[in-house]
C-alpha positions in Angstrom: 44.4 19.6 -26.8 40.8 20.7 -26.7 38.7 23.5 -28.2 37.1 26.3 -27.0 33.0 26.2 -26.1 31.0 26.3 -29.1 28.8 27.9 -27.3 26.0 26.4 -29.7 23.0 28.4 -27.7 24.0 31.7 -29.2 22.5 30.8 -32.4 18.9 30.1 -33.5 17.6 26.8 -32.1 15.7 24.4 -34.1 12.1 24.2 -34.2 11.0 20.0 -32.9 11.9 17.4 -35.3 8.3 15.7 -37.0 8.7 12.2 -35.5 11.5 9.3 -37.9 13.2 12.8 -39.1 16.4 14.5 -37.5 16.7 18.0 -37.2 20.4 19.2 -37.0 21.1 21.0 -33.2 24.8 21.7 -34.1 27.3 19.6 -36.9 27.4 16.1 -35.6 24.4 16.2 -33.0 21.2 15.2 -34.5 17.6 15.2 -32.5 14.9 13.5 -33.1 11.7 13.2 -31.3 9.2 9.8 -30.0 5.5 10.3 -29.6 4.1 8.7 -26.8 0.5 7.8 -25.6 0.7 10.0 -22.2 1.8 13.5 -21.0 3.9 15.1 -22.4 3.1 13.1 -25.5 6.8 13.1 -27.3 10.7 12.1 -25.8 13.8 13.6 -26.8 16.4 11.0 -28.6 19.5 12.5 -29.5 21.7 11.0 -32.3 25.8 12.2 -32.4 27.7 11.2 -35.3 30.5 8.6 -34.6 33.1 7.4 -37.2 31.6 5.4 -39.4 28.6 5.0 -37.2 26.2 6.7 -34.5 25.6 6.9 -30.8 22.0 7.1 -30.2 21.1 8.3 -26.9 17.7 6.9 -25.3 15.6 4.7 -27.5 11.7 5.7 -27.0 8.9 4.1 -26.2 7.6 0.2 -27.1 4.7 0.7 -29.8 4.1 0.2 -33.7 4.7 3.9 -34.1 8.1 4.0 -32.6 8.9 1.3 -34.7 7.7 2.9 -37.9 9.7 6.4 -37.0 13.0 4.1 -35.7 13.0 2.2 -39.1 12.7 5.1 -41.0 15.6 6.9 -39.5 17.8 3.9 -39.6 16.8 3.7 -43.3 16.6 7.3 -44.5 18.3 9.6 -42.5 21.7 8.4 -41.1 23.4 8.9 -44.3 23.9 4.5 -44.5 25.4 4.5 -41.6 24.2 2.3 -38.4 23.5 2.8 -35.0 26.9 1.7 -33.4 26.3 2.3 -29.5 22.9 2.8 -27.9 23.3 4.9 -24.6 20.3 4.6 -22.5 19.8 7.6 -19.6 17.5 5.1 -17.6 14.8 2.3 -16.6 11.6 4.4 -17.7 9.7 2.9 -20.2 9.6 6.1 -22.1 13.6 5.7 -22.4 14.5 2.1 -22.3 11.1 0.3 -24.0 12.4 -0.2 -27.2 16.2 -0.2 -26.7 15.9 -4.4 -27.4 14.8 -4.4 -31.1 17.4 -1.6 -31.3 20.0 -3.3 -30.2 19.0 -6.8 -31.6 18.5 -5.6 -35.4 21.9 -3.5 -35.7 24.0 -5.5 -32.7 24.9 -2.1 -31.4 25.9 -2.3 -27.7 23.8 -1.4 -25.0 25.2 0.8 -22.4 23.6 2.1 -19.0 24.4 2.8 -15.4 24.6 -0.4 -13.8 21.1 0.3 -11.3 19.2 1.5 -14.4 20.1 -1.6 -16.2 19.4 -4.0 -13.0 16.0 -2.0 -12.4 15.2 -2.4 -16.0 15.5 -6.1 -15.6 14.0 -6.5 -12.6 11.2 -4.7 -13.4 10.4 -6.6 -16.7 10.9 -10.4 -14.8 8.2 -9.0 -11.4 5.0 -10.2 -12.7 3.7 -12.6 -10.4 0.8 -12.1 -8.0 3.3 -11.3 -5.3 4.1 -7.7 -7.1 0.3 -6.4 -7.5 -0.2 -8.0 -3.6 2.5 -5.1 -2.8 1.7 -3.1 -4.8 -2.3 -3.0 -3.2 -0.3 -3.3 0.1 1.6 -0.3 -0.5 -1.7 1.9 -1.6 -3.9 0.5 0.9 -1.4 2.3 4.0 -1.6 5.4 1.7 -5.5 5.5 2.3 -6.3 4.7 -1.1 -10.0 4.0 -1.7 -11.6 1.2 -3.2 -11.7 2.3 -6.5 -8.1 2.9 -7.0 -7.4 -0.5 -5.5 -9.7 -2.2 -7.2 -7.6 -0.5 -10.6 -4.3 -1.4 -9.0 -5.6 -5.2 -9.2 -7.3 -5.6 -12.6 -4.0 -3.6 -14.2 -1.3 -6.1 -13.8 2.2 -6.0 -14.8 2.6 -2.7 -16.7 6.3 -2.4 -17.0 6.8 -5.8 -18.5 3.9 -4.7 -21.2 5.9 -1.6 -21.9 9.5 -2.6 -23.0 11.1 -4.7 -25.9 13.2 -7.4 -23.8 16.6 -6.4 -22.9 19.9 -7.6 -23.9 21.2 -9.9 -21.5 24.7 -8.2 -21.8 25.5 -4.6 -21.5 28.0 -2.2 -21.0 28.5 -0.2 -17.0 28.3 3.5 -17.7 29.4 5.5 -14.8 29.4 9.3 -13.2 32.4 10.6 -14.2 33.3 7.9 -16.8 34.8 9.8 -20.1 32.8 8.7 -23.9 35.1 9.2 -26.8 32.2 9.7 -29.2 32.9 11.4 -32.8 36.4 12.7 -31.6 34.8 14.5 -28.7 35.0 13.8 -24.5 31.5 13.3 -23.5 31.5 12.8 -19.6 28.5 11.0 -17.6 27.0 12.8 -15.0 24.9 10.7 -12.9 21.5 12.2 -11.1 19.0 11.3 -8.7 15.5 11.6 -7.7 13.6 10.8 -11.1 15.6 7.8 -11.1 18.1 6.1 -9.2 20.9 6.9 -11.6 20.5 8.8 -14.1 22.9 9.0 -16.9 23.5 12.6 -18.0 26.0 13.7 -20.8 28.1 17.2 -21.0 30.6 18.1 -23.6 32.6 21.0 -22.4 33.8 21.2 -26.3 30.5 22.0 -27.6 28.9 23.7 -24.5 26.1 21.1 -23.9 24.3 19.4 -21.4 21.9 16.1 -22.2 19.9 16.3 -19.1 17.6 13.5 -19.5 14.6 13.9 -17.3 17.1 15.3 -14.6 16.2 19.0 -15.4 13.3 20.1 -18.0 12.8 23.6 -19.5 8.6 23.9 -18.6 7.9 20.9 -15.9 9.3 19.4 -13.1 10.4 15.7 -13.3 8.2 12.8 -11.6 10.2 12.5 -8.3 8.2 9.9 -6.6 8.2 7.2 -3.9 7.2 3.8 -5.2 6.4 0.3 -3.2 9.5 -1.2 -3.5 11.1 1.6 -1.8 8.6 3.0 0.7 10.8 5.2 3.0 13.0 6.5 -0.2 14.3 10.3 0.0 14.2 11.0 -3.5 13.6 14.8 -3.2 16.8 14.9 -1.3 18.5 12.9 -4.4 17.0 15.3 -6.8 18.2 18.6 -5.5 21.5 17.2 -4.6 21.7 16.4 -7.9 20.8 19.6 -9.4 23.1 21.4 -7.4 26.1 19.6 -8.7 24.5 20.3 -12.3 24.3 24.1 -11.8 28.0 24.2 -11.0 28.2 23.4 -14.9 28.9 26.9 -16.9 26.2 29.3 -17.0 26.0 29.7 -20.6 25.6 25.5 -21.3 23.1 24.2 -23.6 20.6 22.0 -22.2 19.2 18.7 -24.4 16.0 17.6 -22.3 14.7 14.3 -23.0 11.0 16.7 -23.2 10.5 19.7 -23.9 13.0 22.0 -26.6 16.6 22.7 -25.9 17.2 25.8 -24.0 20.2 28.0 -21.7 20.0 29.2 -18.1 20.5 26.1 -16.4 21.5 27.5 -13.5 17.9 29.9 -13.1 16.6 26.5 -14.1 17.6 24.5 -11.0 16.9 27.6 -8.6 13.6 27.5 -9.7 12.9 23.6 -9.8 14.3 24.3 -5.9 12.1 26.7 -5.3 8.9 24.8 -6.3 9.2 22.2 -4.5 10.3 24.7 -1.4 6.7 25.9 -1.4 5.2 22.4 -2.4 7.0 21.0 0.7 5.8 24.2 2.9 2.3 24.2 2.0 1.9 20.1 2.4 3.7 20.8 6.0 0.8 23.4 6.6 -1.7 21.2 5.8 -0.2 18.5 8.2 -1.5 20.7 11.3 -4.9 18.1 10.4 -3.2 15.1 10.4 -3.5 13.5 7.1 -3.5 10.4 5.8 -1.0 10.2 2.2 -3.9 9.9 0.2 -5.6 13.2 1.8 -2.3 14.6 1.6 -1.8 14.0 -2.0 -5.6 15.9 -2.4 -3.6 19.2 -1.1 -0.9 18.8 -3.7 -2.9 17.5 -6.6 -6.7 18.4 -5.9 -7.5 18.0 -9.8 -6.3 14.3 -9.9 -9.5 11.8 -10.2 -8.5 9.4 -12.9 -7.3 6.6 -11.3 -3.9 6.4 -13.9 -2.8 9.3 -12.8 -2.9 8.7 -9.0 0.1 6.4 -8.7 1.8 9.5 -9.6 0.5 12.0 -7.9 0.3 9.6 -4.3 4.2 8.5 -5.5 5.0 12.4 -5.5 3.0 13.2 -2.3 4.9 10.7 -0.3 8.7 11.7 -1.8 7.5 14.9 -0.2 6.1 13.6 2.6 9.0 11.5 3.3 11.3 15.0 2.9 9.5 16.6 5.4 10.1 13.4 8.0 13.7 13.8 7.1 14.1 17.3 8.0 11.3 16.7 11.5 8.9 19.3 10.1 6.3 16.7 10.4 5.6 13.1 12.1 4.0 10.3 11.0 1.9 7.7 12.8 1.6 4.0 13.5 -0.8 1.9 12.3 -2.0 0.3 9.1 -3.1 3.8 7.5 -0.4 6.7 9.5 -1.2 9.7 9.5 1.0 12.3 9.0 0.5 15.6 11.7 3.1 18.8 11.1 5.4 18.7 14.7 
């Protein structure tokens, strides 16, 4: 037998947690908040009661302050009871960097969808020479001028410096696998585009949504193309993703990893669609110069200059790029820098 939808979004949301405190969202679902040292400057953790324990959902970022805030909620604010299962949404650092002294100082379980896991790994073990000579590779057929490359070579393995190591074992988490947590059916939804498989939680009992990064109230996710993966289609995988999401009922409360909780997730994904709709159609304009991906990324993101943020912006410019191959608005050249000219 189950019960009928809270419908928790008809009362008064929270105002953000300070960082190593929990603010109640409904009985039994805790959130707490990570600063981190880059935009947007905080993650969403969410904590759900469980028995005689807790499932903590995404684990922050690796740095002295996450530690100080994780200890203190481990010590002062779960009522004496531990951290029993440690669900992490995916690979980014932001999510997964300190899931390894979490799991290591309570021996809770890690559990993730089996590619974030593998990319989590992977990631952390590439950092020989060979991955910053791709890396330059990849950013040299994008147009990228010396000064970025130059960047690229002096800044060296960043993931491995990000995370705490990662369990060696874990637990598969799957779409449509079913988490008895606290008495309560919690089923993964699994999206694309931000990452390869994002793990996203809904409990039809309480009327809530743990997007992840998969949909977020103010900003639209990092859907990029990377150098492991040149010809990706991750647009496509995002939207696909956040059509299946919208089928979800209207009146669902969204956790996102940033940002505060909030309703409408259907008007949401409509308009995340429709951004990227008018990013794609004026980068196809553009195109009527052919453009290499590094002037292309200038139309998208003329304000970028600092040379951390241009792996993201160049990422995004090419998942976008790449979308408009798929559907033949535009083509793209030969050579060792294409260029890309609208058909």
């Amino acid at each position: 037998m189950t019960h009928a939808p809270t419908h928790a979004h008809a009362h008064t949301l929270p105002a953000p947690p300070e960082p190593g405190r929990l603010t109640p969202v409904l009985p039994g679902l805790f959130w707490a908040r990570m600063p981190l040292d880059f935009a947007p400057w905080y993650v969403n953790l969410w904590l759900i009661e469980d028995g005689a324990g807790w499932l903590a959902v995404d684990a922050g970022a690796r740095s002295e302050a996450t530690l100080t805030h994780w200890t203190r909620i481990l010590e002062a604010e779960l009522g004496g009871r531990p951290v029993t299962r440690l669900l992490v949404t995916h690979f980014h650092p932001d999510h997964v960097g300190f899931a390894g002294w979490l799991c290591e100082r309570g021996g809770a379980p890690l559990l993730m969808p089996r590619t974030e896991y593998l990319m989590a790994r992977f990631l952390a073990l590439d950092t020989d020479e060979g991955m910053t000579g791709q890396q330059l590779r990849f950013a040299r057929a994008c147009g990228a001028p010396e000064g970025y490359l130059s960047y690229l070579g002096g800044r060296g393995p960043l993931y491995a410096r990000s995370v705490v190591a990662l369990p060696r074992q874990y637990q598969r988490i799957a779409q449509d696998d079913v988490l008895a947590v606290g008495g309560r059916s919690w089923r993964v939804l699994t999206g694309g585009g931000h990452a390869p498989e994002m793990a996203c939680l809904h409990c039809e009992e309480l009327g809530v949504l743990i997007s992840a990064d998969q949909v977020l109230p103010r900003i639209s996710p990092y859907i990029g193309v990377g150098a492991s993966e040149p010809e990706a289609d991750p647009l496509r995988d995002f939207l696909d993703s956040n059509a299946r999401l919208a089928a979800l009922p209207a009146a669902t409360l969204v956790l996102p990893s940033h940002g505060e909780p909030f309703t409408g997730l259907r008007e949401r994904v409509t308009a995340l669609a429709d951004h990227h709709a008018e990013r794609l159609d004026t980068l196809a304009a553009a195109c009527a110069t052919p453009l290499t991906a590094y002037q292309a990324m200038g139309v998208l993101f003329p304000r970028v200059k600092e040379e951390r943020a241009i792996g993201f912006a160049l990422g995004e410019t090419l998942a976008h790029l790449n979308r408009l191959l798929a559907e033949g608005r535009i083509r793209r050249g030969e050579g060792g820098v294409p260029l890309y000219e609208k058909v």
